[in-house]
N, C-alpha and C positions, 0 to 999 in steps of 0.2 A: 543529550538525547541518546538513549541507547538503544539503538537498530539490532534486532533478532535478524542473523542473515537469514534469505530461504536461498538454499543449496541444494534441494534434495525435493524431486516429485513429491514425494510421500509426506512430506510436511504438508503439503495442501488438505488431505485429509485429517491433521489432527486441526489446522486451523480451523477446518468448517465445524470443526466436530467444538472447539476452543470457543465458538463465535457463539455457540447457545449462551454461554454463561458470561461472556466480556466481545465487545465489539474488537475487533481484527485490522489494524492496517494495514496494506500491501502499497509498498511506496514501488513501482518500477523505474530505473534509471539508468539510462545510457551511459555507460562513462567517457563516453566521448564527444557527447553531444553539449554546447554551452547552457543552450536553455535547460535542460535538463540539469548542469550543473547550477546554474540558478537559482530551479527551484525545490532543488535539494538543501541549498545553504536556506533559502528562506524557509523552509518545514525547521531546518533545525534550528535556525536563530528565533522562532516564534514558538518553537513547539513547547508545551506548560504542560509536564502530566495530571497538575490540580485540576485545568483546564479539561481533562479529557476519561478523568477516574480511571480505572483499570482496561484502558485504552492502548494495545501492544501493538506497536510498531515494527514490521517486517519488511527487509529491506534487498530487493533483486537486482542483482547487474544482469542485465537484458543481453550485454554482448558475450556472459559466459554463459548464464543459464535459457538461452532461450527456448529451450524445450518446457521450460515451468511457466514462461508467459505464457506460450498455446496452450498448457494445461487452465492456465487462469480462466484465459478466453471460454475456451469449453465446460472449465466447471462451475463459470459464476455470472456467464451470460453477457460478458461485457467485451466491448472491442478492444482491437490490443492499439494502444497509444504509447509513444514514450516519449516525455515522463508521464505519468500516471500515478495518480493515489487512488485507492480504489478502500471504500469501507465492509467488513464482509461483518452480519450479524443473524445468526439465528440461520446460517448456511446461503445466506445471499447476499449477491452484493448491493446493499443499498444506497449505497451514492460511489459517484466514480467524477474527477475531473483530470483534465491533461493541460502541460504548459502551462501556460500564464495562470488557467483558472484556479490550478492547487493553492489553497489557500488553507492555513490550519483555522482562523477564524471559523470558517464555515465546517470543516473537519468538527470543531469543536461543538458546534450547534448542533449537530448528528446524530453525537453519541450521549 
């Protein structure tokens, strides 16, 4: 799986701008948290790009960048959780789950 870091505010604008033409994902992950390291190995040990077509994967450490979660929060309408996958398409976010329920299965039905 190759994770696009998001490092930088301003990357959230080209994703919503990205998400007209290809769905967006935003994986949020603590890296010190275990559940969160969990459900980070299970996204990557499941995740199929055939499974998900032109489907990019963005990847946030919460305990550097946490000014970009608040950004998420307010630019896409969804609570801040971690961990968290969150789908952004067409400038919103349309499915969001945290902990246990991140599942790429259902990622995959989405998009």
């Amino acid at each position: 799986m190759d994770w696009i870091q998001l490092n930088r505010v301003e990357q959230l604008e080209n994703i919503k701008a990205e998400s007209f033409k290809n769905p967006v994902l935003l994986f949020k992950h603590s890296t010190t948290c275990s559940i969160s390291a969990m459900a980070k190995n299970r996204m990557e040990r499941n995740y199929d790009q055939s499974k998900v077509g032109d489907l990019k994967p963005y990847y946030l450490d919460l305990l550097s960048y946490r000014d970009i979660s608040n950004k998420i929060v307010e630019e896409f309408d969804v609570e801040h959780e971690s961990p968290q996958a969150i789908i952004v398409q067409n400038g919103e976010a349309i499915y969001d789950a945290s902990h246990y329920d991140i599942s790429f299965a259902e990622i995959a039905e989405r998009v």
